[in-house]
C-alpha positions, -999 to +999 in steps of 0.1 A: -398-123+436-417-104+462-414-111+499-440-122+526-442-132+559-473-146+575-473-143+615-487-174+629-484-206+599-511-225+612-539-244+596-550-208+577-516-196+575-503-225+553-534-222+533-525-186+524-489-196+522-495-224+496-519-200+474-490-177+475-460-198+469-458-193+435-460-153+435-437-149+470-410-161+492-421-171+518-414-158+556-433-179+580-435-179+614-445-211+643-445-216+677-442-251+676-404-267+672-417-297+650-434-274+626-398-255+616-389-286+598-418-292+578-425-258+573-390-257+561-392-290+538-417-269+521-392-239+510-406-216+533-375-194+554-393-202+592-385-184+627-395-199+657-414-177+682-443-170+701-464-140+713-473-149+754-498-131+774-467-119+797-439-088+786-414-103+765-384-081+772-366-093+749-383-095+720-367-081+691-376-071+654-384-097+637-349-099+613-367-104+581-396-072+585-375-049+570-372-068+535-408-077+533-437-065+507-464-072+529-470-089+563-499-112+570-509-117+611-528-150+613-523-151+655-555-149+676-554-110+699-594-119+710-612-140+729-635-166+718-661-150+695-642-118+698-645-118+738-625-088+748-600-103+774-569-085+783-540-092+764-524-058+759-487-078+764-493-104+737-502-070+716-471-052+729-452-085+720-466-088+683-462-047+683-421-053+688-421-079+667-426-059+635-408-028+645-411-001+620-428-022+591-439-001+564-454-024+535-488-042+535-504-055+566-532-080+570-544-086+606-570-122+603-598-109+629-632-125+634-667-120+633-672-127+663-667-088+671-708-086+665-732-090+691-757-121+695-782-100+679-806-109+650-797-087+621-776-080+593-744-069+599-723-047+580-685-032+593-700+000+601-721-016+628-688-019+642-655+005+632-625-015+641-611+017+662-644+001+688-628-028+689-597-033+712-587-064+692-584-051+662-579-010+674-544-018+692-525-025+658-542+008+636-526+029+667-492+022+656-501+008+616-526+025+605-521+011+566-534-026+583-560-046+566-587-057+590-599-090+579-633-107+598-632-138+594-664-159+598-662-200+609-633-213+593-643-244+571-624-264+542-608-297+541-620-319+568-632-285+588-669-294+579-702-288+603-709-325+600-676-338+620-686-324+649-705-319+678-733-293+668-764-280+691-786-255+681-790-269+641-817-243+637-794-212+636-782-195+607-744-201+599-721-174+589-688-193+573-661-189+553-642-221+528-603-214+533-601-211+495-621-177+495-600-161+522-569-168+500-584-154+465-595-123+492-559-117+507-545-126+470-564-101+452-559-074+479-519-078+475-526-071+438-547-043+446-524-027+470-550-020+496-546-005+526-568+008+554-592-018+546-622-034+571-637-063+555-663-089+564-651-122+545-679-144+547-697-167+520-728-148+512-750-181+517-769-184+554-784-220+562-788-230+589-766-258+606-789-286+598-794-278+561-754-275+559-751-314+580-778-324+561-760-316+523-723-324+538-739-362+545-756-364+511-789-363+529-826-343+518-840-318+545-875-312+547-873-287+576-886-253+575-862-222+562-860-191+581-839-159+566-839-144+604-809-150+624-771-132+633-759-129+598-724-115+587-728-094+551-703-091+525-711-065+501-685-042+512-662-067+498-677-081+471-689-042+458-650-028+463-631-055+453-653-067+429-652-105+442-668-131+431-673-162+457-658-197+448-680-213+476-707-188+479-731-217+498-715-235+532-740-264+522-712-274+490-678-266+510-673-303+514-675-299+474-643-295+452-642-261+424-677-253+435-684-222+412-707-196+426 
C-alpha cells in the first residue's frame, strides 16, 4: 500500500485522510496532544508537532518523509484572505520539516490570493511565483501542487450558521467532498507543477445560498457581477466533473452536478 502524510490533520485534513484511507497509510500530523489519540484510534501513524512563527532550531526531518508517495500540506503560510504577513520562520520550519522530499506535494492555498476586484479570475491573473505564500515552497520543491481553495463548506460548515453581512455578494466556495475527489484524482494522475483554482463553478450570492440551506424561496434580484474564482483550468485538464457544482445544495447529501 502506498504512503501519505498530510501536514496539518485538521478539519480538511481528516476529510482527505478518510477519502484516502482505503488507497494509503496514513501519516498524519497535529499540533494538538488530544488529537494523537484519536487520530491514532483511527489507524493513522500521528506525530505531534507544530510550525511557530519563531526559528525552530531544532527541528528535524520529519522521520517518515523519506518513505512517503506523496505529501499533502493542509497548514495555513497566509494571512487571512491571503494577507501577506511575514512568516518566513514558520516557512523555514515547514521547509526543515520535509528535508529532501522527492515524491508528490500538495500545498492547500487559498483564494484569497485575488484582489477585491469585480472580475473573473483565472490562475494566470496571479502566477504562484507572485505570491510569497505559495512562492517560498516552489523555491526549494518545485514539483508542488498549488491548490486555491475557495470558502471551505461541508458538514455543518454551512452559510446559514453564521453571522453573514453583505448577503448580496457573490460567493466563491468549495464542499470538502470536491477537494478530496480533486487531490484524489491528482495522486492518480501523478501531477506535478500544478496551480489550480478548486472552486464549485456555481456563484450566488450569500442570500440565495441562506435562503436554499433554510428551505426557504428568494425573490431577490440575481446579479452575475461580483469577485468570482473560475475553474476551467481544472475542470478542462483534469477533466473533473463537480459533485456539488451549486453552494445553494452543499447542505444536500450525493448532490450530482
Amino acid at each position: 500500500m502506498k504512503k501519505i502524510g498530510i501536514i496539518g490533520c485538521g478539519w480538511l485534513g481528516n476529510h482527505i485522510a478518510e477519502r484516502l484511507s482505503n488507497q494509503y497509510e496514513i501519516f498524519a500530523t497535529t499540533t494538538t496532544k488530544s488529537k494523537v489519540e484519536d487520530l491514532q484510534s483511527k489507524g493513522y501513524h500521528t506525530t505531534l508537532i507544530s510550525f511557530p512563527n519563531e526559528l525552530n532550531q531544532e527541528m528535524k526531518e520529519w522521520d517518515a518523509a523519506r518513505k512517503l508517495d506523496a505529501v499533502i500540506i493542509s497548514v495555513p503560510f497566509s494571512g487571512i484572505r491571503g494577507a501577506q504577513i511575514p512568516m518566513n520562520d514558520k516557512r523555514e520550519n515547514l521547509l526543515n520539516f520535509l528535508g529532501d522530499f522527492k515524491g508528490q506535494l500538495f500545498l492547500t492555498s487559498s483564494t484569497g490570493v485575488y484582489p477585491e476586484t469585480e472580475k473573473d479570475f483565472t490562475e494566470d491573473d496571479k502566477p504562484a511565483q507572485e505570491v510569497e505564500s505559495e512562492s517560498f515552497i516552489l523555491d526549494k520543491f518545485p514539483q508542488t501542487n498549488i491548490l486555491r481553495l475557495a470558502g471551505l463548506m461541508g458538514d455543518q460548515r454551512l452559510l446559514k450558521n453564521y453571522n453573514i453581512s453583505n448577503i448580496d455578494q457573490l460567493v466563491n466556495h468549495i464542499h470538502y467532498s470536491d477537494i478530496c475527489s480533486v487531490v484524489d484524482k491528482m495522486l492518480d494522475n501523478h501531477s506535478e507543477s500544478k496551480v489550480y483554482n478548486v472552486v464549485a463553478p456555481i456563484h450566488p450570492n450569500k442570500e440565495e445560498v441562506i435562503n436554499a440551506q433554510k428551505d426557504l424561496p428568494y425573490s431577490g434580484e440575481r446579479t452575475d457581477v461580483g469577485r468570482t474564482i473560475s475553474p476551467n483550468k481544472l475542470i478542462e485538464e483534469l477533466d473533473f466533473e463537480f459533485q456539488y457544482p451549486d453552494p445553494r445544495y452543499f447542505h444536500l447529501e450525493d448532490v450530482q452536478g
